[in-house]
VOSERO-772193 format. One record per atom (N, C-alpha, C): atom name; x, y, z; chain; residue in one letter. Coordinates in steps of 0.05 Angstrom, whole numbers, plus 5000, padded with zeros to 4 digits. Example, Ala and Ser with C-alpha at 12.3 -4.5 7.8 and 13.67 -1.06 7.14 Angstrom:
SITE   atomo      u      v      w   cadena   residuo
SITE       N   5264   4886   5156        A         A
SITE      CA   5246   4910   5156        A         A
SITE       C   5264   4934   5156        A         A
SITE       N   5257   4955   5142        A         S
SITE      CA   5273   4979   5143        A         S
SITE       C   5258   5001   5157        A         S
//
This chain:
SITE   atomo      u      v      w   cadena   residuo
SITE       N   3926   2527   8338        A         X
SITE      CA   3916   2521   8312        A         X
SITE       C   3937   2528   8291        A         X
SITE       N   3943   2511   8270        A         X
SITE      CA   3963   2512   8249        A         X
SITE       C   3946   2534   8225        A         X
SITE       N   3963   2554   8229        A         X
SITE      CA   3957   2566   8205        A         X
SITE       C   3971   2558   8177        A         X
SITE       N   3960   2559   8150        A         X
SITE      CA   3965   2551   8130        A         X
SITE       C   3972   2587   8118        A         X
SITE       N   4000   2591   8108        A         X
SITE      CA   4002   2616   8093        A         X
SITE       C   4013   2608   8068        A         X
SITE       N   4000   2637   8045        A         X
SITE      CA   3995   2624   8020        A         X
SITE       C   4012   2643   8009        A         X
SITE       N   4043   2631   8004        A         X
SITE      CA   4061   2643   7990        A         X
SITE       C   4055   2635   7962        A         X
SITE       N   4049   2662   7940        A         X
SITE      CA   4052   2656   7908        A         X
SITE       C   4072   2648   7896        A         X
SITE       N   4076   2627   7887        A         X
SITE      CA   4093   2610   7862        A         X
SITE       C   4082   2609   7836        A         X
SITE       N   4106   2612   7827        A         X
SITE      CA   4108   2609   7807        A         X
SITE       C   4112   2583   7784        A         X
SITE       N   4089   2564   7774        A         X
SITE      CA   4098   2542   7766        A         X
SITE       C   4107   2535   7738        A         X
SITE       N   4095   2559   7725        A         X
SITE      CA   4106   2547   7690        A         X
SITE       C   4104   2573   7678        A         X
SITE       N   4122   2581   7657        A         X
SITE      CA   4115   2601   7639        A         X
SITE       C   4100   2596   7620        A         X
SITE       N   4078   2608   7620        A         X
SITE      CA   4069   2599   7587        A         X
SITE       C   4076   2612   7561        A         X
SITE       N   4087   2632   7560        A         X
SITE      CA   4093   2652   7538        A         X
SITE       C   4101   2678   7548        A         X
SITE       N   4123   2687   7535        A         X
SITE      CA   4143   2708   7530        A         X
SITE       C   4137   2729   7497        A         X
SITE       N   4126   2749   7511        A         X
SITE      CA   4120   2768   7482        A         X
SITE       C   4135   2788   7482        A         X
SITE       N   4153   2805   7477        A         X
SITE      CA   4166   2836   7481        A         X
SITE       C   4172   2827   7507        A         X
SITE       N   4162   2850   7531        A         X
SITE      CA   4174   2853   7557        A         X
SITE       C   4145   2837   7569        A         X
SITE       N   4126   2824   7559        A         X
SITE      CA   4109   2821   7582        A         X
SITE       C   4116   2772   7581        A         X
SITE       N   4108   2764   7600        A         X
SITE      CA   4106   2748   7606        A         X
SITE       C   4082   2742   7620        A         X
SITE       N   4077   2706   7602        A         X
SITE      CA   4049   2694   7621        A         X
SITE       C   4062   2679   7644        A         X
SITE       N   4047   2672   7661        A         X
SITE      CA   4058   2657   7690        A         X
SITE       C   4034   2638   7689        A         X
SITE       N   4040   2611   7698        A         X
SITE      CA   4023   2599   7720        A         X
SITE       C   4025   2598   7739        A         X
SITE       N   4009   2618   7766        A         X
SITE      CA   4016   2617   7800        A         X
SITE       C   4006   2580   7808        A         X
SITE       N   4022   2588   7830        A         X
SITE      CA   4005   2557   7845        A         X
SITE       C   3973   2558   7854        A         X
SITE       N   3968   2583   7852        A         X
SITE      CA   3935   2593   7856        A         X
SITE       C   3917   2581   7829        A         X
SITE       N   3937   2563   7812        A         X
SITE      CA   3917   2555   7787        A         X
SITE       C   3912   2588   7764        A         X
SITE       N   3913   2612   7779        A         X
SITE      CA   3913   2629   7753        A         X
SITE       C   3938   2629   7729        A         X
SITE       N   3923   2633   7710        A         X
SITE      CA   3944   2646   7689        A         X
SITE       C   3943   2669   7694        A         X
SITE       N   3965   2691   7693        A         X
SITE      CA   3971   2715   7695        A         X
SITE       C   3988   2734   7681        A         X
SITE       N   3988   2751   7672        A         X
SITE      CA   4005   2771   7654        A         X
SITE       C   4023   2786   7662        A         X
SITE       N   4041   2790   7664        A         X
SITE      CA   4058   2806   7683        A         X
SITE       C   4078   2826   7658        A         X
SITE       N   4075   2850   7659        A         X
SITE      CA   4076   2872   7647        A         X
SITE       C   4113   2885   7658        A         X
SITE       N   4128   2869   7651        A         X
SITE      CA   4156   2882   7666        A         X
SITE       C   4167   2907   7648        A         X
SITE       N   4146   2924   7635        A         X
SITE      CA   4159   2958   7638        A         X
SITE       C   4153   2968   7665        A         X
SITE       N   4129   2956   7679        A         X
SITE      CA   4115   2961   7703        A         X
SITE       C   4140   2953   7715        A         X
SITE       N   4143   2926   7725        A         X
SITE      CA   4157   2919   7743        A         X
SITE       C   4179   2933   7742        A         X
SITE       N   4196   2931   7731        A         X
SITE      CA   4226   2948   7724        A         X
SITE       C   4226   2967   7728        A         X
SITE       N   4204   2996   7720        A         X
SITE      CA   4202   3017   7727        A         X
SITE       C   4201   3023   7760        A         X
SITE       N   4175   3001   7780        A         X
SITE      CA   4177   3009   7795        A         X
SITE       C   4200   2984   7820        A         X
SITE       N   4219   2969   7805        A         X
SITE      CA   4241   2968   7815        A         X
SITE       C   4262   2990   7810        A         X
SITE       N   4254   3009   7800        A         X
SITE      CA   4276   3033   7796        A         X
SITE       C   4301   3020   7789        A         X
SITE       N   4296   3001   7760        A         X
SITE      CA   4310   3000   7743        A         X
SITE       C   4317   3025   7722        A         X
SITE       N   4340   3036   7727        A         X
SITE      CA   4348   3043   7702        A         X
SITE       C   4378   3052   7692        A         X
SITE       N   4381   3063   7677        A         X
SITE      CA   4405   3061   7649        A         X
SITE       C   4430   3052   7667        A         X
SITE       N   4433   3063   7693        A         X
SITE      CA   4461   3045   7706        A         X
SITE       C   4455   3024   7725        A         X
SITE       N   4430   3006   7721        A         X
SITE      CA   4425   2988   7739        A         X
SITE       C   4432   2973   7715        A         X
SITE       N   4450   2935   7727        A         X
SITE      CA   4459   2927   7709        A         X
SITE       C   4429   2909   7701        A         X
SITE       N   4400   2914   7711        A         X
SITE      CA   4383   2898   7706        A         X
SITE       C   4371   2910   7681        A         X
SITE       N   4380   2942   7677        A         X
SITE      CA   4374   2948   7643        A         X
SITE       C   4370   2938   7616        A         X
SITE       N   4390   2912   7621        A         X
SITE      CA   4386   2904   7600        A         X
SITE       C   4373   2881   7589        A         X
SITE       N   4349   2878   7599        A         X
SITE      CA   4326   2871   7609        A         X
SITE       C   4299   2887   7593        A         X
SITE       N   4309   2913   7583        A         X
SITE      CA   4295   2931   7566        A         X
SITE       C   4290   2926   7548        A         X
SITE       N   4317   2897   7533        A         X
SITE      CA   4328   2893   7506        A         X
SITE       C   4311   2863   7507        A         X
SITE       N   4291   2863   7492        A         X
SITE      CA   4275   2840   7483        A         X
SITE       C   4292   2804   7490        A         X
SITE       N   4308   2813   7472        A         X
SITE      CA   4332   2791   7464        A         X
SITE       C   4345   2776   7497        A         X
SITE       N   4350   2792   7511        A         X
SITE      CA   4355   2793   7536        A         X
SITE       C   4339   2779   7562        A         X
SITE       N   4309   2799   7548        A         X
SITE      CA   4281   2793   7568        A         X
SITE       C   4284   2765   7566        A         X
SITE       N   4278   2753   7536        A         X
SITE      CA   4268   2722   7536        A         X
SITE       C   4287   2710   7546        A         X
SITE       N   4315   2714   7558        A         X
SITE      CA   4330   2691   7571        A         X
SITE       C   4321   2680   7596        A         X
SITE       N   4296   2680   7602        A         X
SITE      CA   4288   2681   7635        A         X
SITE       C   4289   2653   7633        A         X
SITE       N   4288   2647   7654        A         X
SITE      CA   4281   2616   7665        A         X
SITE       C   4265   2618   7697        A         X
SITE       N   4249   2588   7687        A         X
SITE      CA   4240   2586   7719        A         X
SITE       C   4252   2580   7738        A         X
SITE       N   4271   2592   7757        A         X
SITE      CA   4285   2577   7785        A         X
SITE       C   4268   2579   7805        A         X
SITE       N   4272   2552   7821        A         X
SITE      CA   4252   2562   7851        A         X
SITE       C   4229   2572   7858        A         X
SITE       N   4208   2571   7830        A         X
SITE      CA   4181   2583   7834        A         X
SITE       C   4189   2614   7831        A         X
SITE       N   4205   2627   7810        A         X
SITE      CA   4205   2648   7812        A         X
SITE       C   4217   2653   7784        A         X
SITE       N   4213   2680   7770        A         X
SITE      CA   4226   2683   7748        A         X
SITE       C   4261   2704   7749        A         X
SITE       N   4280   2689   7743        A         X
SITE      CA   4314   2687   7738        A         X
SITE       C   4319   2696   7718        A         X
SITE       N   4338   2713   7715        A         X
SITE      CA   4358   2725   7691        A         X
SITE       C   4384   2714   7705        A         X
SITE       N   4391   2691   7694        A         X
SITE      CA   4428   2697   7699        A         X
SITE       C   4444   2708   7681        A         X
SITE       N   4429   2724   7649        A         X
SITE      CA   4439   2735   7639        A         X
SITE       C   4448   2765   7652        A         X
SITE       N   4444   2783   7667        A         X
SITE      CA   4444   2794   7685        A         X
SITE       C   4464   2797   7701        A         X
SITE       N   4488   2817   7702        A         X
SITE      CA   4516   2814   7719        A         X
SITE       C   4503   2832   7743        A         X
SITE       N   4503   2816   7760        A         X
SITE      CA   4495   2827   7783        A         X
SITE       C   4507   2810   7802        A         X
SITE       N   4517   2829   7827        A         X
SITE      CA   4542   2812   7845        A         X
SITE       C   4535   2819   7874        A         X
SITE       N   4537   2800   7897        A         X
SITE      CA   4530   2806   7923        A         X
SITE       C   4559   2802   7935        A         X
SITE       N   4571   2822   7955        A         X
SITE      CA   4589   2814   7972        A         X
SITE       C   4585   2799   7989        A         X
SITE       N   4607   2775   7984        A         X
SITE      CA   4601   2761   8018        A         X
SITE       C   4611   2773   8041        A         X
SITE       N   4612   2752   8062        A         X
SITE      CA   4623   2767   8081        A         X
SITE       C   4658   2764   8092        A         X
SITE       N   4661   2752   8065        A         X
SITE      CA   4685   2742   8065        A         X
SITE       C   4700   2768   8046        A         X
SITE       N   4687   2779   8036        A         X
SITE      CA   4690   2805   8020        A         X
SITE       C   4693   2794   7985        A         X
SITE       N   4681   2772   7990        A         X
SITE      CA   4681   2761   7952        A         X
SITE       C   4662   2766   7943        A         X
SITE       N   4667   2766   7911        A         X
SITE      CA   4645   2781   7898        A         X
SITE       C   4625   2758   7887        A         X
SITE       N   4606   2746   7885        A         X
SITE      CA   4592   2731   7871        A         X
SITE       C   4569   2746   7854        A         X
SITE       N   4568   2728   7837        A         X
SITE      CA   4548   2727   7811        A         X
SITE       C   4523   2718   7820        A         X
SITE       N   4502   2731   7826        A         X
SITE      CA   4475   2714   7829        A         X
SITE       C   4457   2729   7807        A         X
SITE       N   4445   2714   7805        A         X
SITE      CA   4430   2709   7781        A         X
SITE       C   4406   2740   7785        A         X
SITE       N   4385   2762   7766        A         X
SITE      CA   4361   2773   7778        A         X
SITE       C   4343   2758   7781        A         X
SITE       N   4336   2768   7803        A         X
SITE      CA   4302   2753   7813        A         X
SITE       C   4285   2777   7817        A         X
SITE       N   4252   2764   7813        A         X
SITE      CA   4244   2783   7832        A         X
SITE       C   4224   2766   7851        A         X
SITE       N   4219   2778   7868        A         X
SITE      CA   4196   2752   7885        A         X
SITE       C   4172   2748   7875        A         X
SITE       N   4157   2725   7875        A         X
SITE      CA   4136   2715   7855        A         X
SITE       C   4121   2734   7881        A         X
SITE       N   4117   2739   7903        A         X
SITE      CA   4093   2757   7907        A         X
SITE       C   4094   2782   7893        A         X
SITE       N   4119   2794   7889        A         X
SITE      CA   4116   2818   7881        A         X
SITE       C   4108   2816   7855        A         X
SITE       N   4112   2801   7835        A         X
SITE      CA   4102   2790   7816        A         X
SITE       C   4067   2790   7803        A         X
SITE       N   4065   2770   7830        A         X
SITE      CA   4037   2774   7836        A         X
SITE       C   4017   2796   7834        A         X
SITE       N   4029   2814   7848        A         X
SITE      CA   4019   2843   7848        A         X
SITE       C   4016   2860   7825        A         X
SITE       N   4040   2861   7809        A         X
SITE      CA   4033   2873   7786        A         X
SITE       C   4028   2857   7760        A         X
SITE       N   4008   2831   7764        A         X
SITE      CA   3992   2821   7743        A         X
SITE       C   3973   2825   7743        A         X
SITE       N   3966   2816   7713        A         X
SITE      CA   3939   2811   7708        A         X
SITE       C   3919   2791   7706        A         X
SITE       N   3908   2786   7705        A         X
SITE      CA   3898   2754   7697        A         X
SITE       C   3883   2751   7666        A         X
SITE       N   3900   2730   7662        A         X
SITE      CA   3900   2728   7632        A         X
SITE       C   3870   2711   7624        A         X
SITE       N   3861   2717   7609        A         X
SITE      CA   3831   2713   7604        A         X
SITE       C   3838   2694   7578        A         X
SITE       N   3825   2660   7583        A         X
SITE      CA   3838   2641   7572        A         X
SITE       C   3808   2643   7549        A         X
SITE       N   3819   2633   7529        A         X
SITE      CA   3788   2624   7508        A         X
SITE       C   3775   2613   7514        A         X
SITE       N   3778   2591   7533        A         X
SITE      CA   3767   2565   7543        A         X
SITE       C   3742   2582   7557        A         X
SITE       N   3752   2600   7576        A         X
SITE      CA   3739   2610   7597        A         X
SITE       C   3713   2625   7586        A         X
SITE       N   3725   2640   7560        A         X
SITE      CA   3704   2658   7545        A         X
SITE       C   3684   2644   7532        A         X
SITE       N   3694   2619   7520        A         X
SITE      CA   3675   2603   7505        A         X
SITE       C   3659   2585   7532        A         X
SITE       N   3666   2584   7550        A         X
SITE      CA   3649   2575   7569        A         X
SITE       C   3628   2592   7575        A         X
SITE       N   3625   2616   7579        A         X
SITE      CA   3605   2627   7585        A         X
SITE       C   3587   2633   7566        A         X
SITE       N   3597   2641   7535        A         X
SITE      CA   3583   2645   7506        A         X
SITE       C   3575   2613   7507        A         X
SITE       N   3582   2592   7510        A         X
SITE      CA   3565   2563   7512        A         X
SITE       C   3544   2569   7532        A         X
SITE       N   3538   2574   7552        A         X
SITE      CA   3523   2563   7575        A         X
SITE       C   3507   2594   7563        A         X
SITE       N   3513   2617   7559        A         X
SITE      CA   3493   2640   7545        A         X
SITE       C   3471   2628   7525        A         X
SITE       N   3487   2604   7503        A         X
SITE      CA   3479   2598   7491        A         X
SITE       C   3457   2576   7484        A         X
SITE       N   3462   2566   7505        A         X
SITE      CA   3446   2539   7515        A         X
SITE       C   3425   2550   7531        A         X
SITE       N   3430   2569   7543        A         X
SITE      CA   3407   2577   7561        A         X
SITE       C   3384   2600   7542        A         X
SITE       N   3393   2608   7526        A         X
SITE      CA   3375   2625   7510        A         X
SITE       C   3360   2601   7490        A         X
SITE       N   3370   2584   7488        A         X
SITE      CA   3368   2558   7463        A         X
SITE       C   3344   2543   7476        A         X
SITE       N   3343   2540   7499        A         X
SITE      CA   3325   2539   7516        A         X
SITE       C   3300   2557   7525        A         X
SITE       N   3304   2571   7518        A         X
SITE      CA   3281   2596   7529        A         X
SITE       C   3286   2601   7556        A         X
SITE       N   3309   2598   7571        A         X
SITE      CA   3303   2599   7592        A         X
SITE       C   3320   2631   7595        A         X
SITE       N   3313   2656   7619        A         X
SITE      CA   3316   2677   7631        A         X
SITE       C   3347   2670   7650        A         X
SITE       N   3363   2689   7646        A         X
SITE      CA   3387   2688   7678        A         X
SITE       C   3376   2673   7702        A         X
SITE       N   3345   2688   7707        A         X
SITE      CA   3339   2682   7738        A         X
SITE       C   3328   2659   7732        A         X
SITE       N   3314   2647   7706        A         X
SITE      CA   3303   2620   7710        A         X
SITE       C   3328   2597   7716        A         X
SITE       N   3349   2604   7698        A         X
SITE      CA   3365   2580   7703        A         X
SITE       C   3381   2587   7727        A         X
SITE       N   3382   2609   7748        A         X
SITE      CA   3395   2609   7769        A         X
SITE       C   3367   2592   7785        A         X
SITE       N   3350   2588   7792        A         X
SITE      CA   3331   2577   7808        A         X
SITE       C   3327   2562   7803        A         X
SITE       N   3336   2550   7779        A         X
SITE      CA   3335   2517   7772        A         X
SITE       C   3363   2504   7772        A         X
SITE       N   3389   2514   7771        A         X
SITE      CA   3414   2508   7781        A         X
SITE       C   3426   2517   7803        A         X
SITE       N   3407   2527   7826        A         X
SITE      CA   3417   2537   7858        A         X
SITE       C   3437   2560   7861        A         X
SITE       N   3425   2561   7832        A         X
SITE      CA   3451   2594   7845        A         X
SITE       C   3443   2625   7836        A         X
SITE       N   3457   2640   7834        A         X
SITE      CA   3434   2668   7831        A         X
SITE       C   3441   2686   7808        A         X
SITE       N   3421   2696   7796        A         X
SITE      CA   3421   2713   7768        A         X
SITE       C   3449   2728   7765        A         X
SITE       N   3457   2734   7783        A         X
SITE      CA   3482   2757   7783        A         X
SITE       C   3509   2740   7774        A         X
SITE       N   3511   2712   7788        A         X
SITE      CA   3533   2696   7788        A         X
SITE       C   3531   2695   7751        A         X
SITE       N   3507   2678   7752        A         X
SITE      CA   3497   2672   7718        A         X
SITE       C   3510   2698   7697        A         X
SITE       N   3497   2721   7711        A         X
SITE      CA   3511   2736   7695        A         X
SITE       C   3550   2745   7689        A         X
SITE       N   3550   2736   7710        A         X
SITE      CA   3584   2738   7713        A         X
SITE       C   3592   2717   7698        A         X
SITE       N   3581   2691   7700        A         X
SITE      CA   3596   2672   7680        A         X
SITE       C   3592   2675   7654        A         X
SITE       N   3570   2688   7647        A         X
SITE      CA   3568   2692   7615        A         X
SITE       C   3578   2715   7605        A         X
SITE       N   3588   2732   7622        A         X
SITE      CA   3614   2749   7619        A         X
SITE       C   3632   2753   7625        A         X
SITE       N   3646   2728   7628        A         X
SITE      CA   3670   2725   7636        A         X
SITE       C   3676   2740   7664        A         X
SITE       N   3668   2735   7683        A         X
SITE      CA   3667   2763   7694        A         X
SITE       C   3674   2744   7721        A         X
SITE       N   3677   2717   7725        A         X
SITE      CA   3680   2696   7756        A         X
SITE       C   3690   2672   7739        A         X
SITE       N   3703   2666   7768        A         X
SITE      CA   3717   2639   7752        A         X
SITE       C   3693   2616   7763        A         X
SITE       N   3701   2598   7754        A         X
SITE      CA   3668   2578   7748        A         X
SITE       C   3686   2540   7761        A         X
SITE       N   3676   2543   7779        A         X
SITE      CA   3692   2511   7789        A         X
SITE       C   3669   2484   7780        A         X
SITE       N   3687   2469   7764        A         X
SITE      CA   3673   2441   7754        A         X
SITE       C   3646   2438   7766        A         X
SITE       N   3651   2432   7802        A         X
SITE      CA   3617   2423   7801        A         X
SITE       C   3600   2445   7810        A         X
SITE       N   3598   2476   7801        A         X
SITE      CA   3581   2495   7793        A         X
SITE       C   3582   2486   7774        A         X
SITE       N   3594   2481   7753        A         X
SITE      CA   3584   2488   7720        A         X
SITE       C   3570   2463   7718        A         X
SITE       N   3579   2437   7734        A         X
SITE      CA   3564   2406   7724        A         X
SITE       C   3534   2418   7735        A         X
SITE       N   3533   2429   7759        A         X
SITE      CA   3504   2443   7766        A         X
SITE       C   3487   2460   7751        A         X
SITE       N   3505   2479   7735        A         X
SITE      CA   3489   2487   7723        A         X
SITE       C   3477   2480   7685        A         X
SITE       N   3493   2463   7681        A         X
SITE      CA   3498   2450   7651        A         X
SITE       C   3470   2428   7658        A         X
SITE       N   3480   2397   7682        A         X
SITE      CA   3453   2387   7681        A         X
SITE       C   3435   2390   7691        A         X
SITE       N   3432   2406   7716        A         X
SITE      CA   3412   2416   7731        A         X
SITE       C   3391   2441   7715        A         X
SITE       N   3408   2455   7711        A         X
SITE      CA   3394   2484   7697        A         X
SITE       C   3387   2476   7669        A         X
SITE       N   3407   2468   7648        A         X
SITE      CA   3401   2466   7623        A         X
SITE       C   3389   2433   7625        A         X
SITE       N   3390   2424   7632        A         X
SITE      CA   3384   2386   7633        A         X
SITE       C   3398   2380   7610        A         X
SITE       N   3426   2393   7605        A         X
SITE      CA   3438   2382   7594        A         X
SITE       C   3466   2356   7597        A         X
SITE       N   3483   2343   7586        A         X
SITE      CA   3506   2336   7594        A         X
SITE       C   3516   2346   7588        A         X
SITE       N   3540   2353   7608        A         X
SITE      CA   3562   2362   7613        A         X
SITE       C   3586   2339   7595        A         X
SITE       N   3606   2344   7583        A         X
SITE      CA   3623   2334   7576        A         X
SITE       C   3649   2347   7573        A         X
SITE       N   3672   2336   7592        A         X
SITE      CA   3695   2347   7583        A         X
SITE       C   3726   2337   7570        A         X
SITE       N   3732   2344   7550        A         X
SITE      CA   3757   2333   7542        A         X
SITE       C   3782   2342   7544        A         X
SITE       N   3806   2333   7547        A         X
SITE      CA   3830   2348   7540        A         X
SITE       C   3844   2340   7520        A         X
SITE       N   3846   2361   7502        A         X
SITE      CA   3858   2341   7468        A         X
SITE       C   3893   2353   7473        A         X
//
């Protein structure tokens, strides 16, 4: 049997603030990644040439290479085995990456659940009534209306026309 293994990539940055950065994994999350964390526990410091990386101005030179986030601002050199010195660029691996994020909590996601809170109280209807009338259960309900689970299209089409008998409509502007 072929196993399928699920290496994290890295597909787009969305934004660079001070030292933290947003990611998009190939997992579809947005994610936050906090590099005083990371740096600290790559035991970066004052004579690692990845220090300067501390310095804001610095941080934002990253780029995406290879599903992964790059500093070639960064003098950092590997011997070959030829005994030459080369310049490769810092990396760190998008799993390790992975690990010390967060998941960034989109508006979209918050206003989805304050909508469907809202429609369902607008209704008179209880958590458990509209879980028994959209096939799914009070607890989930409650997780989506606090942001608290992520919510895939045809749950929410289930629970928008099924539960609320409402339509569902979605746009991207």
């Amino acid at each position: 049997m072929r196993q399928s293994i699920k290496i994290p990539r890295i597909l787009k940055i969305n934004w660079i603030k001070e030292l933290s950065i947003s990611v998009v994994f190939n997992n579809g999350e947005s994610r936050i990644i906090d590099f005083r964390k990371v740096l600290k526990k790559s035991n970066v410091n004052e004579t690692s040439p990845a220090n300067i990386l501390y310095d804001t101005k610095e941080f934002a030179k990253v780029e995406l290479v290879g599903n992964t986030l790059s500093w070639s601002n960064v003098e950092q050199f590997i011997t070959m085995r030829s005994g030459e010195k080369m310049k490769v660029p810092y990396e760190i691996g998008a799993d390790i990456l992975l690990k010390y994020s967060q998941p960034e909590k989109s508006e979209l996601s918050l206003r989805i659940g304050e909508l469907i809170r809202e429609a369902r109280l607008k209704s008179g209807l209880t958590q458990q009534d509209l879980a028994l009338k959209s096939g799914t259960s009070r607890t989930y309900i409650s997780k989506i209306e606090n942001d608290r689970s992520d919510l895939e299209i045809a749950t929410l089409r289930k629970i928008i026309e099924t539960g609320l008998g409402r339509r569902l409509d979605i746009s991207i502007k």
